[in-house]
Predicted model as a PDB file, atoms N, CA, C, CB and O in Angstrom, pLDDT in the B-factor column:
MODEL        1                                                                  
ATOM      1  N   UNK A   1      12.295  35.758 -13.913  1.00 68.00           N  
ATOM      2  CA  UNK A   1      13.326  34.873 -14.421  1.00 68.00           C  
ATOM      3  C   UNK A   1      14.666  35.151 -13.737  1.00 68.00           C  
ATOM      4  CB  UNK A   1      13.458  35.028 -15.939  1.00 68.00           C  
ATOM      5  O   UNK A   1      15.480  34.313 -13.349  1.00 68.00           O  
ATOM      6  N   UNK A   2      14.735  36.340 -13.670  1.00 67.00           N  
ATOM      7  CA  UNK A   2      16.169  36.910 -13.246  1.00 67.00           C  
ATOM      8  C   UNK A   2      16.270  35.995 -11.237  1.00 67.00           C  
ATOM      9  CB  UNK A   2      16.036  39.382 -13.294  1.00 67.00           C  
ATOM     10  O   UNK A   2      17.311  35.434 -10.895  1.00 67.00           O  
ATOM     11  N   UNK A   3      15.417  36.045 -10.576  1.00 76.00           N  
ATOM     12  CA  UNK A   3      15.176  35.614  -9.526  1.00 76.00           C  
ATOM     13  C   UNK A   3      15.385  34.042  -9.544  1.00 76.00           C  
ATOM     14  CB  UNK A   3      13.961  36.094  -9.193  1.00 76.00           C  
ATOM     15  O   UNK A   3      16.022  33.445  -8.676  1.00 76.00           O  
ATOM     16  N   UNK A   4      14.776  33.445 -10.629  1.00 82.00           N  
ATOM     17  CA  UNK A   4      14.761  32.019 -10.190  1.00 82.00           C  
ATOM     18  C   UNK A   4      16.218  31.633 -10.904  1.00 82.00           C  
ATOM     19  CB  UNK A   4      13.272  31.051 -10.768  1.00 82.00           C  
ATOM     20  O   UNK A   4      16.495  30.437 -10.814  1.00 82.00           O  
ATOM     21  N   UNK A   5      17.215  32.489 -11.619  1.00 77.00           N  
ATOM     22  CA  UNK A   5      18.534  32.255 -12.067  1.00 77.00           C  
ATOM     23  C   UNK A   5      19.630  32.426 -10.590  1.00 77.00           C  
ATOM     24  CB  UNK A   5      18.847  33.453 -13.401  1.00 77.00           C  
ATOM     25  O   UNK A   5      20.519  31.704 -10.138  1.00 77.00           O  
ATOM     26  N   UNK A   6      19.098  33.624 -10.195  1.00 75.00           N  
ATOM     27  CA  UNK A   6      19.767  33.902  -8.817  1.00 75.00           C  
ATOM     28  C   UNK A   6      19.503  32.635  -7.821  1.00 75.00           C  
ATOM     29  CB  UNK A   6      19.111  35.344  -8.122  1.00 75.00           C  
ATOM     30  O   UNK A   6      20.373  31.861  -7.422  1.00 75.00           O  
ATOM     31  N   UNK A   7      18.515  32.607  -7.598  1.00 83.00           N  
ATOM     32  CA  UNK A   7      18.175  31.196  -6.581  1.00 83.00           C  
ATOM     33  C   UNK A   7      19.306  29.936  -6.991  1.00 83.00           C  
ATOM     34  CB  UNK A   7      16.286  30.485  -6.961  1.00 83.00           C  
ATOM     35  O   UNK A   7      20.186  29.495  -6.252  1.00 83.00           O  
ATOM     36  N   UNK A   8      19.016  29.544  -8.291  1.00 83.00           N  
ATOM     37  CA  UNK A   8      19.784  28.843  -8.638  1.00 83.00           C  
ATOM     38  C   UNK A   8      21.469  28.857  -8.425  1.00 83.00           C  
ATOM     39  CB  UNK A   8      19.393  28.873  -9.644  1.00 83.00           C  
ATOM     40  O   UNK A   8      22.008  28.002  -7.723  1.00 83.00           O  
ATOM     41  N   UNK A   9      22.117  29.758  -9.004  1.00 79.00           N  
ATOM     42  CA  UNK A   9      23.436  30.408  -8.446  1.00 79.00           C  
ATOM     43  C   UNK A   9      23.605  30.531  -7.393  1.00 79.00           C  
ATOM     44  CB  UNK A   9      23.733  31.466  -8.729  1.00 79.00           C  
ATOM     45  O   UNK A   9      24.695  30.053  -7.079  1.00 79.00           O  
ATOM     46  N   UNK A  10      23.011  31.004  -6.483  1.00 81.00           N  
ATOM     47  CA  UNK A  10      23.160  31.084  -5.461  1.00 81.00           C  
ATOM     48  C   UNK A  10      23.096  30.415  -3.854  1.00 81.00           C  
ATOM     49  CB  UNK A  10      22.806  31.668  -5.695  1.00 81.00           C  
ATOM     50  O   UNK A  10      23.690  30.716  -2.819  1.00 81.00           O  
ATOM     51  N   UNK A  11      21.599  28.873  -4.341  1.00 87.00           N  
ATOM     52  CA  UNK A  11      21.418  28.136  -3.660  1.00 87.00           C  
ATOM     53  C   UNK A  11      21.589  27.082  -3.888  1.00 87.00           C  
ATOM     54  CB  UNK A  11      20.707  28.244  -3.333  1.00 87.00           C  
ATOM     55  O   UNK A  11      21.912  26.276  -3.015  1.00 87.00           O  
ATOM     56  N   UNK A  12      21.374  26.677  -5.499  1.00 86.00           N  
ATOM     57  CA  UNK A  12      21.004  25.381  -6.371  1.00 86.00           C  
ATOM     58  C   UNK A  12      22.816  25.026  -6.387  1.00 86.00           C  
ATOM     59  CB  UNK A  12      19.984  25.761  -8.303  1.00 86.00           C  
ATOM     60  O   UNK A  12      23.729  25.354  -5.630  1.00 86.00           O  
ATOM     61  N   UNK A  13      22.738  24.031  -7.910  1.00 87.00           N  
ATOM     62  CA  UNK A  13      23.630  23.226  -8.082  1.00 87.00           C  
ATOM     63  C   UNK A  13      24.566  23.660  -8.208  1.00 87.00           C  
ATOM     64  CB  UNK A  13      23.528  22.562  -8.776  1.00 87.00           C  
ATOM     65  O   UNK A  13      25.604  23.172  -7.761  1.00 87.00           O  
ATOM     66  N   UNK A  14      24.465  25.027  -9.052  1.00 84.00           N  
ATOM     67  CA  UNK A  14      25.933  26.190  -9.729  1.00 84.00           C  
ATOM     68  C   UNK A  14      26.148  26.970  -8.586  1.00 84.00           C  
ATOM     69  CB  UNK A  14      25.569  27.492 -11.254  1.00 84.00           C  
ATOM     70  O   UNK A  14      26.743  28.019  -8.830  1.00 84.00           O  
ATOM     71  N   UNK A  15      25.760  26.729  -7.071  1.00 83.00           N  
ATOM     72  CA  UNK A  15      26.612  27.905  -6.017  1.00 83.00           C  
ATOM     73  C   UNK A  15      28.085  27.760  -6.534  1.00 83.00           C  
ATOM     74  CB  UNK A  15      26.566  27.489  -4.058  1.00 83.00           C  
ATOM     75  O   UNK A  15      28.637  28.770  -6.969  1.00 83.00           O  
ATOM     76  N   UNK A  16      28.581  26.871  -6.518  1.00 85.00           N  
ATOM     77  CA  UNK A  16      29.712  26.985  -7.136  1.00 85.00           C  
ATOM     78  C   UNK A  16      30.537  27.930  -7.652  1.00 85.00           C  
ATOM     79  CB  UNK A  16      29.604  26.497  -7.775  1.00 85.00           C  
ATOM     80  O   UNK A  16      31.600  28.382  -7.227  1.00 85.00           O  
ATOM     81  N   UNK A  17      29.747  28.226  -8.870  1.00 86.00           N  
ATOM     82  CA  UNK A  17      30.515  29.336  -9.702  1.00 86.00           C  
ATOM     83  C   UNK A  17      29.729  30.683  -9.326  1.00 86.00           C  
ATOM     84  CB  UNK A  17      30.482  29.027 -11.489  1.00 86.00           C  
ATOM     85  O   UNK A  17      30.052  31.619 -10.057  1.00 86.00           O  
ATOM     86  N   UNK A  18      28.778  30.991  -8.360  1.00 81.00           N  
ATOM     87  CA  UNK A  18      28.527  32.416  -8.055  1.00 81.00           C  
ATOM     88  C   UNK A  18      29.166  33.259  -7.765  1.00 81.00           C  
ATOM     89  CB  UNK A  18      27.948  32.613  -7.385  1.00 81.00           C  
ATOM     90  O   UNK A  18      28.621  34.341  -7.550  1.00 81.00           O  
ATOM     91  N   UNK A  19      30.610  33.125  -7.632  1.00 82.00           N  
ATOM     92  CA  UNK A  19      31.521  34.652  -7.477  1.00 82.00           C  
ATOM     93  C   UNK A  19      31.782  34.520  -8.400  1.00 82.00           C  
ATOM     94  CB  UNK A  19      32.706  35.077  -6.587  1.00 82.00           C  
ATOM     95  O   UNK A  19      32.555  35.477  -8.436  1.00 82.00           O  
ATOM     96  N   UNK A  20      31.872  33.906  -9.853  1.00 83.00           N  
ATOM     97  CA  UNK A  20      31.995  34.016 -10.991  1.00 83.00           C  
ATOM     98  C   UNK A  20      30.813  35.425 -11.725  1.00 83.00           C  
ATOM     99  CB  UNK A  20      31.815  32.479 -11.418  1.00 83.00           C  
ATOM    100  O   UNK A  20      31.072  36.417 -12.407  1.00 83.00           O  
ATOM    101  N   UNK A  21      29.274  34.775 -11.071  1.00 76.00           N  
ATOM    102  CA  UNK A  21      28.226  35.639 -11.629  1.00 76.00           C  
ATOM    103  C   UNK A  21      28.067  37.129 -11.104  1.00 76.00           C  
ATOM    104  CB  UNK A  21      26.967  34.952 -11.400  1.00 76.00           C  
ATOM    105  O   UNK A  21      28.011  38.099 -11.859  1.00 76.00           O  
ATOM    106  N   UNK A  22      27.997  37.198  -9.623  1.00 79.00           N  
ATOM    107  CA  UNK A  22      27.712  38.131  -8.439  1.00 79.00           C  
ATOM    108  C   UNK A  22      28.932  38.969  -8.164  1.00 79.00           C  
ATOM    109  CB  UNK A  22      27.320  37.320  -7.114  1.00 79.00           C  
ATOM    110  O   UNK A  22      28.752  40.070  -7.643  1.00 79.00           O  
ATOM    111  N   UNK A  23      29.856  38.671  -8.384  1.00 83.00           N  
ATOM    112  CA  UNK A  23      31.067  39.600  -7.585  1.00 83.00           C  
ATOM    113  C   UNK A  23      32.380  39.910  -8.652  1.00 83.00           C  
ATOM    114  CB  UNK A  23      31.767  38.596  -6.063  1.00 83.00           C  
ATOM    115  O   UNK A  23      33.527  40.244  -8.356  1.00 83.00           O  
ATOM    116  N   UNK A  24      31.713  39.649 -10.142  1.00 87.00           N  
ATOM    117  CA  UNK A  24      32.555  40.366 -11.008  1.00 87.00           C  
ATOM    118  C   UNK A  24      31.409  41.020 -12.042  1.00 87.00           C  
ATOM    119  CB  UNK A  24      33.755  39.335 -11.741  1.00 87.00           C  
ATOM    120  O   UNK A  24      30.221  40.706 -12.115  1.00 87.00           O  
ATOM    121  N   UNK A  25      31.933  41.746 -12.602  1.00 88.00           N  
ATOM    122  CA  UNK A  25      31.080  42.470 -13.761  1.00 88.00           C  
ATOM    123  C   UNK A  25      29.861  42.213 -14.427  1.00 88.00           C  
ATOM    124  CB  UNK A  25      31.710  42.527 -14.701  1.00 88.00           C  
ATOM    125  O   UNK A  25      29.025  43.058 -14.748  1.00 88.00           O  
ATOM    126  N   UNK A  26      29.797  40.672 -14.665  1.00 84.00           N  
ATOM    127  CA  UNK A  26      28.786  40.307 -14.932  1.00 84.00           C  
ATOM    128  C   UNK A  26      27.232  40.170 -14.561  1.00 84.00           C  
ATOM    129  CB  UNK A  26      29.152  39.713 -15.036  1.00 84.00           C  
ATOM    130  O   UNK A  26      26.209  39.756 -15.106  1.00 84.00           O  
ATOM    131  N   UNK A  27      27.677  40.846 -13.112  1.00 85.00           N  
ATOM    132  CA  UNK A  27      26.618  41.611 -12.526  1.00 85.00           C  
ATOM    133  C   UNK A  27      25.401  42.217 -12.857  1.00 85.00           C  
ATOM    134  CB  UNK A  27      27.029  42.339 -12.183  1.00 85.00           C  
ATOM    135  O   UNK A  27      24.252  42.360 -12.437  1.00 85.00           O  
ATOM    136  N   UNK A  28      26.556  42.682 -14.316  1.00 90.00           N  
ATOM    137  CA  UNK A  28      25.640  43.890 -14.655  1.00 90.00           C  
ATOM    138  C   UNK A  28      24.297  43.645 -15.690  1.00 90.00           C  
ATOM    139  CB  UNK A  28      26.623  44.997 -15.363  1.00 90.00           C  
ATOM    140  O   UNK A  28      23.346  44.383 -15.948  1.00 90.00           O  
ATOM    141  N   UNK A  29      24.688  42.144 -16.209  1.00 87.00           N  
ATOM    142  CA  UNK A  29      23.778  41.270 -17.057  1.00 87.00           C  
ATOM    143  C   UNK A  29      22.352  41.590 -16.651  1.00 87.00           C  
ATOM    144  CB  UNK A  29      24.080  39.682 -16.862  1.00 87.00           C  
ATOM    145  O   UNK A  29      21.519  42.285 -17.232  1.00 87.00           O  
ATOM    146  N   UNK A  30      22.239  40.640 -15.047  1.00 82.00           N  
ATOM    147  CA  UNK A  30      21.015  40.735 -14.469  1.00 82.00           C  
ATOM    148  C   UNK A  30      20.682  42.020 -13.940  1.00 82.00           C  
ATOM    149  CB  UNK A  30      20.903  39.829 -13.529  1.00 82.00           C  
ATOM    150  O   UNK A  30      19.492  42.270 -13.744  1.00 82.00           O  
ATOM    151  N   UNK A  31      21.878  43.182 -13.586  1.00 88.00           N  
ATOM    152  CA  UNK A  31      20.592  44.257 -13.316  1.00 88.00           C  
ATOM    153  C   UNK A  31      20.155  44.614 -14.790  1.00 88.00           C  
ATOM    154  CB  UNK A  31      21.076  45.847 -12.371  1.00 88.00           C  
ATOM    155  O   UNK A  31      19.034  45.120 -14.837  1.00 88.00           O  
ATOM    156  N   UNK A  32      20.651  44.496 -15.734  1.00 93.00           N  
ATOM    157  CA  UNK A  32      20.024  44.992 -17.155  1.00 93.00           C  
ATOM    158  C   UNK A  32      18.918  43.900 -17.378  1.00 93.00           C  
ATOM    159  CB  UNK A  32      21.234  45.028 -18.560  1.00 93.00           C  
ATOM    160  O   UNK A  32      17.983  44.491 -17.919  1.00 93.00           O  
ATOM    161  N   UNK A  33      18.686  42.940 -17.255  1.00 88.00           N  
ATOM    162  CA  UNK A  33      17.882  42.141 -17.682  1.00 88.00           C  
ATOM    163  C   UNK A  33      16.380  42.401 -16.919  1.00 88.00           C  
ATOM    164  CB  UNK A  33      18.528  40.814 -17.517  1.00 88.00           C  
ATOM    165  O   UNK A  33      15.313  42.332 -17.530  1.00 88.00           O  
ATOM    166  N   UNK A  34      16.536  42.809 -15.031  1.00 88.00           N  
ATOM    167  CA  UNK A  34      15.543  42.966 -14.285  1.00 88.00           C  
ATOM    168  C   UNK A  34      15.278  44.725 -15.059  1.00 88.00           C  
ATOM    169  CB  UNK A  34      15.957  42.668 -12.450  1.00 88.00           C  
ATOM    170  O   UNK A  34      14.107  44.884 -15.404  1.00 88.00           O  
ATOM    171  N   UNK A  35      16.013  45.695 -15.275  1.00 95.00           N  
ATOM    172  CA  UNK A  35      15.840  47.213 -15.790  1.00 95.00           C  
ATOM    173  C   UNK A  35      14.909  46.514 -16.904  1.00 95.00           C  
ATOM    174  CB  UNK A  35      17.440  48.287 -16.374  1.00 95.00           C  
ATOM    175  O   UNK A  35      13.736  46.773 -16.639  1.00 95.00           O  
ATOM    176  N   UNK A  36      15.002  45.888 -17.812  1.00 95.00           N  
ATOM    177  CA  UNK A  36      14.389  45.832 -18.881  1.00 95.00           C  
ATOM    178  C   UNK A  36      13.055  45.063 -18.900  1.00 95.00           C  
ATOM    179  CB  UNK A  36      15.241  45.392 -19.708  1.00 95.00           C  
ATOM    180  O   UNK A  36      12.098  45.283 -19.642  1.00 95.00           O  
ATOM    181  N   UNK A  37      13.176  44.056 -17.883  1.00 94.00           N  
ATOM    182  CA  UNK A  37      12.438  43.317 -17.717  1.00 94.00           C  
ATOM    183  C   UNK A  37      10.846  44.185 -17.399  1.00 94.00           C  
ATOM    184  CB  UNK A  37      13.100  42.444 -16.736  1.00 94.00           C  
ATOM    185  O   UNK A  37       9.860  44.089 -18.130  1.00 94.00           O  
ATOM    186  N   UNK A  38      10.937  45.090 -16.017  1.00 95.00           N  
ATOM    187  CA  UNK A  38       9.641  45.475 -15.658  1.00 95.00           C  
ATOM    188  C   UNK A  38       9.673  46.976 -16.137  1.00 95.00           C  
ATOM    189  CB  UNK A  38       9.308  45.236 -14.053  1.00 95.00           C  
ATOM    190  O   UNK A  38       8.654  47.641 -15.947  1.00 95.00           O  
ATOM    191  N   UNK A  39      10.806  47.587 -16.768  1.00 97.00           N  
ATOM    192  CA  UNK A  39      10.576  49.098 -17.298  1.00 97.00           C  
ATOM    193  C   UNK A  39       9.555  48.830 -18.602  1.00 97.00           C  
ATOM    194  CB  UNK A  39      12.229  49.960 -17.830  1.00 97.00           C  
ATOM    195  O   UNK A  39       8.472  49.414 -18.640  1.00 97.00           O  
ATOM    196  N   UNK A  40       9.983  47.877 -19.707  1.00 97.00           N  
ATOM    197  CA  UNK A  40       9.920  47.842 -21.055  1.00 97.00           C  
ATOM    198  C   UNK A  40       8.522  46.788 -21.035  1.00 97.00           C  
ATOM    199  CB  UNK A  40      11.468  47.292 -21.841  1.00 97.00           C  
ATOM    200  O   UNK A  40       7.483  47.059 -21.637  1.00 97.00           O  
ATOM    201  N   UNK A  41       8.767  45.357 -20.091  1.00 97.00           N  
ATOM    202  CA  UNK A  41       7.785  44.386 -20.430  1.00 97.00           C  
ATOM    203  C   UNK A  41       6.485  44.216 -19.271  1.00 97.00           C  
ATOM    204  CB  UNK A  41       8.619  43.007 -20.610  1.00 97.00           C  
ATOM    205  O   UNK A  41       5.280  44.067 -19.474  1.00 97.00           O  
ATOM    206  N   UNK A  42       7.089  44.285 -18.273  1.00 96.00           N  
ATOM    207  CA  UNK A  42       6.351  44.082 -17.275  1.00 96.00           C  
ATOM    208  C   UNK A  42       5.121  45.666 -16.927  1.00 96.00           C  
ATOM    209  CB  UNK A  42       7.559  43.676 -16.070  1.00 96.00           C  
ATOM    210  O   UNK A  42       3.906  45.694 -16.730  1.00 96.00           O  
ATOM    211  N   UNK A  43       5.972  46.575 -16.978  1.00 97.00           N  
ATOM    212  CA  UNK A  43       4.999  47.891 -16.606  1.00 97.00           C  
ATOM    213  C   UNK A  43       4.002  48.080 -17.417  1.00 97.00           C  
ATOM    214  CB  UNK A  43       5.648  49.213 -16.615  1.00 97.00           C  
ATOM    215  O   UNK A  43       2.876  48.294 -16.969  1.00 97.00           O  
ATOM    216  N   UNK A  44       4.303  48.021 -18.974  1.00 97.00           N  
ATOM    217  CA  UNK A  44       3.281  48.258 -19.709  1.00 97.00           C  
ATOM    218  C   UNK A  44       2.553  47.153 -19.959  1.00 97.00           C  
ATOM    219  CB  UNK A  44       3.602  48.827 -20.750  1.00 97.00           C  
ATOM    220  O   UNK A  44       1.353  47.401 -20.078  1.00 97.00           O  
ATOM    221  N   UNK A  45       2.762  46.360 -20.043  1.00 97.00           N  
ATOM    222  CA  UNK A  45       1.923  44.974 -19.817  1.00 97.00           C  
ATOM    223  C   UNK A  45       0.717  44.943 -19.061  1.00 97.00           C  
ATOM    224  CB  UNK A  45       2.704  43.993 -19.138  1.00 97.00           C  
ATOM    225  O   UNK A  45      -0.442  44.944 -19.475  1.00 97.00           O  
ATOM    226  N   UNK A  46       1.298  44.906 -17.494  1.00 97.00           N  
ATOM    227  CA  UNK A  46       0.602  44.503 -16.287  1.00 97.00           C  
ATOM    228  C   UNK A  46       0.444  45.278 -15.122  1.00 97.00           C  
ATOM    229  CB  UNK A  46       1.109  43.494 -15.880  1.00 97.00           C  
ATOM    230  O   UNK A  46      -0.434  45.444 -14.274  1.00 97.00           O  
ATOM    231  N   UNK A  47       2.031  45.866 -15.445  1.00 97.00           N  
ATOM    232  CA  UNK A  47       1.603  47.210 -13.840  1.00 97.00           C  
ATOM    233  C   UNK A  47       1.323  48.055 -13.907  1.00 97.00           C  
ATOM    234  CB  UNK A  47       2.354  47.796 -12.902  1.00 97.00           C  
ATOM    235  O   UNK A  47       1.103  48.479 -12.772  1.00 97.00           O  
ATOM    236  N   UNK A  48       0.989  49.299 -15.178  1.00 97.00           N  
ATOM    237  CA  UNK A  48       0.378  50.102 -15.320  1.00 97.00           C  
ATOM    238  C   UNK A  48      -1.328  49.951 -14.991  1.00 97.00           C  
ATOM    239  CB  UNK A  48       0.812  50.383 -16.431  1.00 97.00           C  
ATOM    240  O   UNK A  48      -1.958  50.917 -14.561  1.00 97.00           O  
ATOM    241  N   UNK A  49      -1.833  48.915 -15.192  1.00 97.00           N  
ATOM    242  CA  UNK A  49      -3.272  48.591 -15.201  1.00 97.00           C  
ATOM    243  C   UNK A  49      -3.405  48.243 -13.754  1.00 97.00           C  
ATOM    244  CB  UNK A  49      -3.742  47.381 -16.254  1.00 97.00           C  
ATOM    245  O   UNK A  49      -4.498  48.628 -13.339  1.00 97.00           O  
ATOM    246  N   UNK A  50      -2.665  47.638 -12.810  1.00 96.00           N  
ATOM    247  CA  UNK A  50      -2.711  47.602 -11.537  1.00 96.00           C  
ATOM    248  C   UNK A  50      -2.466  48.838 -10.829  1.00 96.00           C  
ATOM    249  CB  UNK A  50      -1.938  46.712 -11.168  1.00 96.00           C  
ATOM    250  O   UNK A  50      -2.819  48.981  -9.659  1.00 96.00           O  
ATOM    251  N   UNK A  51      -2.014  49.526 -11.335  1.00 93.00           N  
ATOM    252  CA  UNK A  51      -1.202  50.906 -10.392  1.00 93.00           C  
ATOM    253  C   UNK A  51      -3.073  51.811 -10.937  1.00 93.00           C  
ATOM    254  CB  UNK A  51       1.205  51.971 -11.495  1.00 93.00           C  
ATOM    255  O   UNK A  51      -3.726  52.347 -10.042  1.00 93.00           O  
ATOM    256  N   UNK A  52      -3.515  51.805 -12.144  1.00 94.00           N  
ATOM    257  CA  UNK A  52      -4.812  52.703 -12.590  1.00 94.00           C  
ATOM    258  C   UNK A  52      -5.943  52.245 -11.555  1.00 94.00           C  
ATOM    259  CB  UNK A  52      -5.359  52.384 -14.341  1.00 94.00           C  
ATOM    260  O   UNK A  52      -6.660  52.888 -10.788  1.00 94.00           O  
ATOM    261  N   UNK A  53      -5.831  50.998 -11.810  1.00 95.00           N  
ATOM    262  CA  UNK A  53      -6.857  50.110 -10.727  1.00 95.00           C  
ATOM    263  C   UNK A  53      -6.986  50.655  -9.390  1.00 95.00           C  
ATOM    264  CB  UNK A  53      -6.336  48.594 -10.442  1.00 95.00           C  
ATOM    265  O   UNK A  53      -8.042  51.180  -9.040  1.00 95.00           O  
ATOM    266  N   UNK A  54      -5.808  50.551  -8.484  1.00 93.00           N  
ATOM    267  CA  UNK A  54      -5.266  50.652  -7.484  1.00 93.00           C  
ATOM    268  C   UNK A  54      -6.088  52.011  -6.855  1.00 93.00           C  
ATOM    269  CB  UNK A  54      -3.759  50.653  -7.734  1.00 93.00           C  
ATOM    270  O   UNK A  54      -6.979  52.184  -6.023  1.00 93.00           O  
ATOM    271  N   UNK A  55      -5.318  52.810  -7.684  1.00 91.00           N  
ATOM    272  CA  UNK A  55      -5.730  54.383  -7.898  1.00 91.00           C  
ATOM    273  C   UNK A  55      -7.074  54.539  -7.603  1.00 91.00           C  
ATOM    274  CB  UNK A  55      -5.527  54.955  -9.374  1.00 91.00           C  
ATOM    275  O   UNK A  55      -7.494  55.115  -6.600  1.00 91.00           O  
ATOM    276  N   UNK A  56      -7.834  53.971  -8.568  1.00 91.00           N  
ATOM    277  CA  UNK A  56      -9.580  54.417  -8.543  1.00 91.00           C  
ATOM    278  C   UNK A  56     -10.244  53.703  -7.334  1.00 91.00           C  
ATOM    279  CB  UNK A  56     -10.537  53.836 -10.082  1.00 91.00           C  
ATOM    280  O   UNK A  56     -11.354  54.102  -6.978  1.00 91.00           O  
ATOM    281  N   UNK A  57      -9.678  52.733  -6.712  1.00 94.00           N  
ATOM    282  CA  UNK A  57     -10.531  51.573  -6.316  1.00 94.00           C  
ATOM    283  C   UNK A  57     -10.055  51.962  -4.544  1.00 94.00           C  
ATOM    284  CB  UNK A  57      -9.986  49.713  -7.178  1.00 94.00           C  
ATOM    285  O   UNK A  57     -10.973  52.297  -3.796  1.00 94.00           O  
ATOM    286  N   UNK A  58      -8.765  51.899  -4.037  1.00 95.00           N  
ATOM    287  CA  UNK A  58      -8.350  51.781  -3.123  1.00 95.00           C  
ATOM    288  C   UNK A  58      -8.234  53.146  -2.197  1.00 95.00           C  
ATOM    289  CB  UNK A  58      -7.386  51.138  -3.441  1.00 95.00           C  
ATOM    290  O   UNK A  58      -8.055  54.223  -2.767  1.00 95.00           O  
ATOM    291  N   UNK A  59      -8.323  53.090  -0.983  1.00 94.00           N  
ATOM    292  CA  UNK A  59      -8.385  54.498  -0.173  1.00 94.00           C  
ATOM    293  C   UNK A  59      -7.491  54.874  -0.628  1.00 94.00           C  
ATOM    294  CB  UNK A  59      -8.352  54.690   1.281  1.00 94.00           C  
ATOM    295  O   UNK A  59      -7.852  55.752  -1.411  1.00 94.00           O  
ATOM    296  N   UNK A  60      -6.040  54.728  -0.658  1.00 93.00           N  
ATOM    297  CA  UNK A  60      -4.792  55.557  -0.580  1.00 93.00           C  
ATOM    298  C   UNK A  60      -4.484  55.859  -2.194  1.00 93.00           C  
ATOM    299  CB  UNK A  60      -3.455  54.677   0.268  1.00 93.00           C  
ATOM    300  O   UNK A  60      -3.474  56.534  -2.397  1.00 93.00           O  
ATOM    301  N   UNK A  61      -5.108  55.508  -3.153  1.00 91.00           N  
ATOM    302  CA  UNK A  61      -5.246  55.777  -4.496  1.00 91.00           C  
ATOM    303  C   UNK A  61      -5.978  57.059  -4.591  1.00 91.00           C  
ATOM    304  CB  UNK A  61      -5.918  54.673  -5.218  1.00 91.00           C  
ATOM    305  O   UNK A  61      -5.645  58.039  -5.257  1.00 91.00           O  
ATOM    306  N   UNK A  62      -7.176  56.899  -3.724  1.00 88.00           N  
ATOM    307  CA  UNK A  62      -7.843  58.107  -3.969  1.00 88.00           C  
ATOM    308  C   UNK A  62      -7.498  58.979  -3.462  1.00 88.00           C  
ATOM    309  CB  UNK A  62      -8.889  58.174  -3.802  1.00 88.00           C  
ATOM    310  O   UNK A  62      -7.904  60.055  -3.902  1.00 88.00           O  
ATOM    311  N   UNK A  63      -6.668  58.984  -2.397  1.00 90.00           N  
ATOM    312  CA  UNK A  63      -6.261  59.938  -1.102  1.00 90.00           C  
ATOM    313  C   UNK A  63      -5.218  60.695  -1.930  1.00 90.00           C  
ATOM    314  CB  UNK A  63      -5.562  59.086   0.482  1.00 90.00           C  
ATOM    315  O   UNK A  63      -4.948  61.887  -1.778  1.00 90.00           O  
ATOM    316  N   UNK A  64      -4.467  59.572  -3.142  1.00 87.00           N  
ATOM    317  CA  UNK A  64      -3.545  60.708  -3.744  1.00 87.00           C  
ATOM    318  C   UNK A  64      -3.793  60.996  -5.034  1.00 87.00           C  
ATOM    319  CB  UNK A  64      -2.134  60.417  -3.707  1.00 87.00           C  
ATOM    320  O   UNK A  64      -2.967  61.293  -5.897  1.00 87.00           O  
ATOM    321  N   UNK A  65      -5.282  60.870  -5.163  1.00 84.00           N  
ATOM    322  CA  UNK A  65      -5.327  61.495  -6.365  1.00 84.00           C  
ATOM    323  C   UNK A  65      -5.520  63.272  -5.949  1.00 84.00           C  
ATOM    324  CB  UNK A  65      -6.644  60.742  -7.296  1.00 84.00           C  
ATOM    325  O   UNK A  65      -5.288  64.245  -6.667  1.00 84.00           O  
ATOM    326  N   UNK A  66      -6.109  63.216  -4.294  1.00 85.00           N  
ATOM    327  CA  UNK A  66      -6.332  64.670  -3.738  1.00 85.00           C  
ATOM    328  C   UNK A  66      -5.171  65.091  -3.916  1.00 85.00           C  
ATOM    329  CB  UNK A  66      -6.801  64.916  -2.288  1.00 85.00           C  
ATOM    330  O   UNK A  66      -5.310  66.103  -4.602  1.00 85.00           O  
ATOM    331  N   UNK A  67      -4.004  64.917  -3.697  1.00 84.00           N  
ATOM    332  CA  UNK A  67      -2.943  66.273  -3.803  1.00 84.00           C  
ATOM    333  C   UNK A  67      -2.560  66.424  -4.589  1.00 84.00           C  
ATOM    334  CB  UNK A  67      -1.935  66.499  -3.230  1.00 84.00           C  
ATOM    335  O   UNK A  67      -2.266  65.698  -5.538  1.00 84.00           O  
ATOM    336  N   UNK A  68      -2.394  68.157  -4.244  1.00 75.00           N  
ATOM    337  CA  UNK A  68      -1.835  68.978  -5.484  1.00 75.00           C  
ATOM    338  C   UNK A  68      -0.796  68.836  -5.706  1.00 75.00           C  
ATOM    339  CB  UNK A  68      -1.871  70.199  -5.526  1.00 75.00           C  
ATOM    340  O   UNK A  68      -0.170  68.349  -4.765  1.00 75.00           O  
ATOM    341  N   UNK A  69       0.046  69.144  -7.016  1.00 77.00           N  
ATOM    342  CA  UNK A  69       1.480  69.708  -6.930  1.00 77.00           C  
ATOM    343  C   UNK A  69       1.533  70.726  -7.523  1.00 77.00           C  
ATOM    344  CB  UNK A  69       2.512  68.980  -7.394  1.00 77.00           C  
ATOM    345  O   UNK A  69       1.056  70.921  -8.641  1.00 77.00           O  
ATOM    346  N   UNK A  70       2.072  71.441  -6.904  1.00 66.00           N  
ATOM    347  CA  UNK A  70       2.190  73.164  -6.866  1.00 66.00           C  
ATOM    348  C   UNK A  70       3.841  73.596  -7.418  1.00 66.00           C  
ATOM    349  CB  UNK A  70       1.928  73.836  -4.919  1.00 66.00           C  
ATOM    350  O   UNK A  70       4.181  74.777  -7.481  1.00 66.00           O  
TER     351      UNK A  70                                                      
ENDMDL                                                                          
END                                                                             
């Protein structure tokens, strides 16, 4: 979501007001919204089960399940 708001602001109808969104404080909206987005909804959802997958299935999953940490 945060992406297709940026597109918009940034390419769409509201370029306009994008130093309004991007180059004052309000900045900080969308990095909180993308932080929350795949820490809280997206990881446990969907990318934890891709990253387990990944792991068991794929060479470089397995390659690091070999190392240690010491």
């Amino acid at each position: 979501m945060a992406s297709k708001v940026g597109d918009i602001l940034w390419f769409g109808p509201l370029k306009g007001i994008q130093y309004l969104f991007f180059r004052t404080p309000l900045v900080y909206i969308f990095v909180f919204g993308s932080y929350f987005y795949h820490d809280f909804i997206w990881w446990p959802l969907k990318g934890k089960k891709i990253q387990e997958r990944l792991r068991k299935e794929s060479k470089w999953g397995k390659l690091f399940e070999n190392y240690q940490i010491d």
